[in-house]
C-alpha positions in Angstrom: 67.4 65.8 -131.9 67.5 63.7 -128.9 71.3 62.2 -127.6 71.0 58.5 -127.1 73.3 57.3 -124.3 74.9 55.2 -126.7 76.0 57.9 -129.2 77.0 60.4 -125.9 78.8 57.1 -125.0 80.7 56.6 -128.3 81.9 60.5 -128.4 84.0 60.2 -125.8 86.0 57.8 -127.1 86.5 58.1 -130.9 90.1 57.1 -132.3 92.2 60.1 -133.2 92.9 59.2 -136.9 96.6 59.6 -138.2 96.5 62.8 -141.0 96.9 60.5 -143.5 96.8 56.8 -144.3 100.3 55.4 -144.9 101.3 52.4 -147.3 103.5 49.7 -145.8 105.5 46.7 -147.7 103.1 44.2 -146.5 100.5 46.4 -148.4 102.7 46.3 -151.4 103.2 42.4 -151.4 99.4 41.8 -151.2 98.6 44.4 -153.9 101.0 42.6 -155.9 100.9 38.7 -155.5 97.2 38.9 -154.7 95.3 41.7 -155.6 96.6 43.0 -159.1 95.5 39.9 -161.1 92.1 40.1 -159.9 91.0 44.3 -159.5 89.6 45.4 -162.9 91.5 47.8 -164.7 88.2 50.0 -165.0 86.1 50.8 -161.5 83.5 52.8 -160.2 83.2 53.3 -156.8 79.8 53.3 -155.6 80.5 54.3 -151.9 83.2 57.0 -151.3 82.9 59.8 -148.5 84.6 63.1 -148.5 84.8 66.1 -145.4 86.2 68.9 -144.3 86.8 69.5 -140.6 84.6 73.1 -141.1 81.5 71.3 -141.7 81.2 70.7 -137.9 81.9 73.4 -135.1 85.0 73.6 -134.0 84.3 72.1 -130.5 82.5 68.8 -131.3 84.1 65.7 -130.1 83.9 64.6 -133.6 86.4 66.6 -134.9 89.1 63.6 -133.9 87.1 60.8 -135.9 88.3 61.4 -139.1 90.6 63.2 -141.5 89.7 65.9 -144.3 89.1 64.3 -147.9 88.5 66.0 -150.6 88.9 64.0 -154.4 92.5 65.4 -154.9 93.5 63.4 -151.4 90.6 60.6 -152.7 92.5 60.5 -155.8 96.0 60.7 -155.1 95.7 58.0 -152.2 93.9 55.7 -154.6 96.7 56.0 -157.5 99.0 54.4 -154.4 96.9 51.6 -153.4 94.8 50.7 -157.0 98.5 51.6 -159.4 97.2 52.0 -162.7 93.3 51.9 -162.4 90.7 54.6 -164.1 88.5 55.0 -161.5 84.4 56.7 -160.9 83.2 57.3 -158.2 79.6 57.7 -155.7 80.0 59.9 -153.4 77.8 60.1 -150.4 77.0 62.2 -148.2 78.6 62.2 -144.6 76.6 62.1 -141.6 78.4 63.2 -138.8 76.2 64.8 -135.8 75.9 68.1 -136.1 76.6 68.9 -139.3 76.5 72.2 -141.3 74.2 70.3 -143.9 74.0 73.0 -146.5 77.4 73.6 -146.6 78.7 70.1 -146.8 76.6 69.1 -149.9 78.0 72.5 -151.6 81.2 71.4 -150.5 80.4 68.0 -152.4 78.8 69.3 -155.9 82.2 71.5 -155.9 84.3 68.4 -155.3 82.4 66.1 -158.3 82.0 69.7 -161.1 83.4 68.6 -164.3 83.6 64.5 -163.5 80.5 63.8 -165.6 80.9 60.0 -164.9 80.5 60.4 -161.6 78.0 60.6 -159.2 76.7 62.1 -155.8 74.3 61.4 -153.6 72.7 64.4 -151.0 73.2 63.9 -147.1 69.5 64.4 -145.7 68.5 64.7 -142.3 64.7 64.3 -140.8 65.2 68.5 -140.2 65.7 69.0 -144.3 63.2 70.8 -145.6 61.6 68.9 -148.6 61.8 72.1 -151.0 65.5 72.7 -150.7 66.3 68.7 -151.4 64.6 69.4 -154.5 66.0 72.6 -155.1 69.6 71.0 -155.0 68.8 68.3 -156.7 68.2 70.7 -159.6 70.9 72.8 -158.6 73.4 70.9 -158.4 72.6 67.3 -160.0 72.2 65.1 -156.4 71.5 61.5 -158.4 70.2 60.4 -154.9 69.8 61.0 -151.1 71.9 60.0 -148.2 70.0 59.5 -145.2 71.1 57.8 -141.8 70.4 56.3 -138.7 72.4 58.7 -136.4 70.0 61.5 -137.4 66.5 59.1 -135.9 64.1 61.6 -134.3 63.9 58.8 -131.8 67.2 59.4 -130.3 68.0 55.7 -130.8 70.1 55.3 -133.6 70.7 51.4 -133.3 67.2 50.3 -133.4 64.9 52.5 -135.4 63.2 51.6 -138.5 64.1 53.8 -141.7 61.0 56.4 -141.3 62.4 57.4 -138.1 65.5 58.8 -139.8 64.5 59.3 -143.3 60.9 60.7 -143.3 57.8 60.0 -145.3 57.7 63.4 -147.0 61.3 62.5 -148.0 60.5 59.1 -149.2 57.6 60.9 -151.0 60.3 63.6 -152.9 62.3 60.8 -153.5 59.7 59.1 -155.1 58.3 61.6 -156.9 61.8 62.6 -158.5 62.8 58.7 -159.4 66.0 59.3 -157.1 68.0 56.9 -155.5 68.8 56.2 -152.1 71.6 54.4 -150.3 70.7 52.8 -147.2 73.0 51.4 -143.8 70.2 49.7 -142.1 69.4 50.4 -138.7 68.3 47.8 -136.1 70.5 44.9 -134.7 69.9 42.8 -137.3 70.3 44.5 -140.5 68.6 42.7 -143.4 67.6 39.7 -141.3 65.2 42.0 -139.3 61.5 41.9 -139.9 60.8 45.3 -139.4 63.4 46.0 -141.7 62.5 43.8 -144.3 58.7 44.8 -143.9 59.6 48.3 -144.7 61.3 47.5 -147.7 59.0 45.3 -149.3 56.1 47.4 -149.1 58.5 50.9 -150.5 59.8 48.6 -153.2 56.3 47.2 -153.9 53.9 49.8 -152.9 54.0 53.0 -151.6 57.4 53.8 -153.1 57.8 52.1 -156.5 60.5 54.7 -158.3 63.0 54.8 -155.3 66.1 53.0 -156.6 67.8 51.9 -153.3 71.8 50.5 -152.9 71.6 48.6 -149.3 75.0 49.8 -148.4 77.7 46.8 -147.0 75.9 43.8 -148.2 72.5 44.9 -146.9 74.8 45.5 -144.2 75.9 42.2 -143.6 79.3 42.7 -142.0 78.4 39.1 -140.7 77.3 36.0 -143.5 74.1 35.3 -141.0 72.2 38.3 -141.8 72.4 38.3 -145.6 72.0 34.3 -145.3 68.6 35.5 -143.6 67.9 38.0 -145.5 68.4 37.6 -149.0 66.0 35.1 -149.8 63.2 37.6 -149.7 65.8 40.9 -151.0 65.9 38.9 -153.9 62.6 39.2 -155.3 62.2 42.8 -154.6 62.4 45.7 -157.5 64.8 48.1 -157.6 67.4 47.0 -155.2 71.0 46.9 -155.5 73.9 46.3 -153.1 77.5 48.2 -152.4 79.5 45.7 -150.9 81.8 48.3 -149.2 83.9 47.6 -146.0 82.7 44.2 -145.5 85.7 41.5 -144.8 83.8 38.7 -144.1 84.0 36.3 -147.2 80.9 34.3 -146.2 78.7 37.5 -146.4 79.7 37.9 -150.1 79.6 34.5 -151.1 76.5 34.0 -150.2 75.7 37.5 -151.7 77.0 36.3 -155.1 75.2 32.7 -154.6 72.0 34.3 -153.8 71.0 36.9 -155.7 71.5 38.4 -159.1 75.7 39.5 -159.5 74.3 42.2 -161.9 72.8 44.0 -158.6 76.0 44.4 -156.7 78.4 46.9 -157.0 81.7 47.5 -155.8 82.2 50.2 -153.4 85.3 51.0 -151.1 84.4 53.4 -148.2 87.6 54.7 -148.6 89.1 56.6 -147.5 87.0 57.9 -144.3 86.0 54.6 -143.4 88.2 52.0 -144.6 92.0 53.0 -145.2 93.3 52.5 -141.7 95.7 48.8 -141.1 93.0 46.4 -139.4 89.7 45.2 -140.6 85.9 44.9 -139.8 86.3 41.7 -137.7 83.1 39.4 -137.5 83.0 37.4 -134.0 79.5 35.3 -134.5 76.5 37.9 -135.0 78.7 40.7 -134.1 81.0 42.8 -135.5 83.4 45.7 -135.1 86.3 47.8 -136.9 89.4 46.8 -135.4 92.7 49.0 -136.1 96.2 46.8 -136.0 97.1 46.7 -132.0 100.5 47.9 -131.2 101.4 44.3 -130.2 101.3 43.1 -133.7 104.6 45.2 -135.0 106.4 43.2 -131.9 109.2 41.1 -133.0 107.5 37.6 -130.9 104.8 38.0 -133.8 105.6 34.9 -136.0 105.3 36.1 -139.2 107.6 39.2 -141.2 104.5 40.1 -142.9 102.0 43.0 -140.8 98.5 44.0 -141.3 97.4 45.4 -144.0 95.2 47.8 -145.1 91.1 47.4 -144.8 90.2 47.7 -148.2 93.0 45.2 -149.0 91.3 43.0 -146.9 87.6 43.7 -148.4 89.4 43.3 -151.4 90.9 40.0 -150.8 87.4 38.6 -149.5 85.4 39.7 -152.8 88.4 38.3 -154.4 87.8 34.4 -152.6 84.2 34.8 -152.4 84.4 35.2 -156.2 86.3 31.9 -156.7 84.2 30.1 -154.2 81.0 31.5 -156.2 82.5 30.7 -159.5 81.8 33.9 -161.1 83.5 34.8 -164.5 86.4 37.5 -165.2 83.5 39.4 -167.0 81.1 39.0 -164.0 83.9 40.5 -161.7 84.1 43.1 -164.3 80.1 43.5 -164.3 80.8 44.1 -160.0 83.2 46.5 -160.1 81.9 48.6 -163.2 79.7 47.6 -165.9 76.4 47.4 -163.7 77.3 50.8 -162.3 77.8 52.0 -166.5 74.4 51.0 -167.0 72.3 51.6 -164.2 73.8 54.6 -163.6 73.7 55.7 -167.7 78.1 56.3 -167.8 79.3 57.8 -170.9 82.2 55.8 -172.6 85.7 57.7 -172.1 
């Protein structure tokens, strides 16, 4: 696969994660006072990651970008920062470059073995041979496919379209087998983008009519402008749903829960790879970028005694006021974060 200059670029200077994530006061005073009234006591979480460091040689650069987590660490982290929810979970995939592919989706179908309420989804590549996708899915009991953009044949992974990453004879498999498939867009504009939207219309419509697709991060709206631009034609398309993982922007899912149906949105947390560090996923216009907590903010000049918190906190605090701006109900909030994942997803009672 050809190295675009912006991924060579981005190795050499991933963050060095801390082993684990740590809970601060601040974290417990938001949990408490704003959180705890609102988070369902049931959730299923439609967009977790787990890794082990193995799964990548020894030598890649991307060794420092994140911390092994299996589901004990998943689990025991989440009992901290969710006290006294029942939680299922998604589990996707990880695309990392170079990655042992066989060995991380083994990895995962050992990880989720006797959680019957749970799901996983396969990491695919554009090198996968279309035989042992099926022969895993089989195996093992892969509910969908994982591709992404950093795998694009094209060697640009910030502006090619989804066939570039996640091939036709793919798409065909996945068709074939009624699986589902969570997507993080590629291209600068996410769901606003025509190409973007083109492709999806004529899978959903057309060529690829069984494909159940989640459009991971509000469509990937990290900003309110792109699902603003794009949801007006989303909205009429079968079999789409949305995780609304990692996303702090309120706008994006206000307008998410204005705009289209709240029964096709489900909660998902991209914790703990992805979202349990103190910061957030700022938006600055169109753009947008994950932002840890700069070591100036735990100076005493701050004006304030409280300290950033955690990500998800703030994800969790934007659903939470996009929800009240929206006017949803307590049992549309519940719908979010677990009863449309019970029924599309065919959960057993406990």
């Amino acid at each position: 696969m050809a190295k675009s200059s912006s991924a060579q670029n981005a190795s050499a200077t991933l963050p060095v994660p801390k082993k684990e994530v740590y809970y601060t006061e601040s974290d417990r005073i938001i949990w408490e006072e704003d959180l705890d009234p609102f988070v369902p006591q049931r959730i299923f979480d439609a967009h977790i990651h787990l890794w082990r460091r193995d799964h990548i040689p020894a030598d890649s650069p991307h060794q420092a970008s994140r911390f092994p987590a299996d589901m004990k660490l998943t689990e025991k982290w989440n009992k901290v920062m969710f006290p006294g929810r029942k939680f299922d979970y998604l589990v996707l995939g990880m695309p990392t470059p170079g990655v042992d592919v066989k060995k991380h989706n083994e990895f995962l179908a050992r990880e989720l073995k006797g959680r019957p309420n749970s799901r996983m989804n396969r990491l695919v590549t554009p090198q996968c041979k279309v035989e042992d996708i099926r022969a895993d899915v089989l195996k093992y009991g892969f509910m969908g496919l994982k591709p992404y953009r950093i795998f694009s044949v094209t060697g640009d992974i910030n502006q090619c379209r989804i066939h570039e990453f996640f091939p036709h004879e793919q798409l065909e498999l996945a068709n074939e087998m009624g699986l589902w498939v969570t997507m993080h867009w590629s291209r600068w504009h996410g769901p606003a983008d025509k190409w973007n939207l083109k492709d999806i219309k004529e899978y959903t419509t057309k060529r690829y009519p069984r494909i159940k697709w989640i459009l991971a991060h509000c469509a990937r709206s990290f900003t309110y402008w792109a699902i603003r631009e794009g949801v007006e034609q989303l909205r009429d398309l079968p079999n789409i749903w949305y995780d609304n993982s990692a996303v702090s922007d309120v706008m994006a899912h206000y307008y998410l829960f204005k705009r289209e149906d709240h029964r096709r949105i489900l909660y998902g947390s991209d914790n703990l790879i992805a979202n349990a560090f103190h910061g957030r996923y700022v938006p600055m216009g169109r753009f947008w970028y994950q932002m840890g907590t700069p070591a100036y903010a735990y100076k005493k000049y701050i004006h304030t005694d409280s300290r950033p918190v955690l990500a998800i906190y703030d994800e969790l605090l934007a659903i939470k006021h996009a929800a009240e701006l929206a006017g949803l109900t307590r049992k549309q909030v519940e719908d979010v974060f677990y009863n449309n994942a019970a029924r599309v997803f065919g959960l057993g009672k406990r």
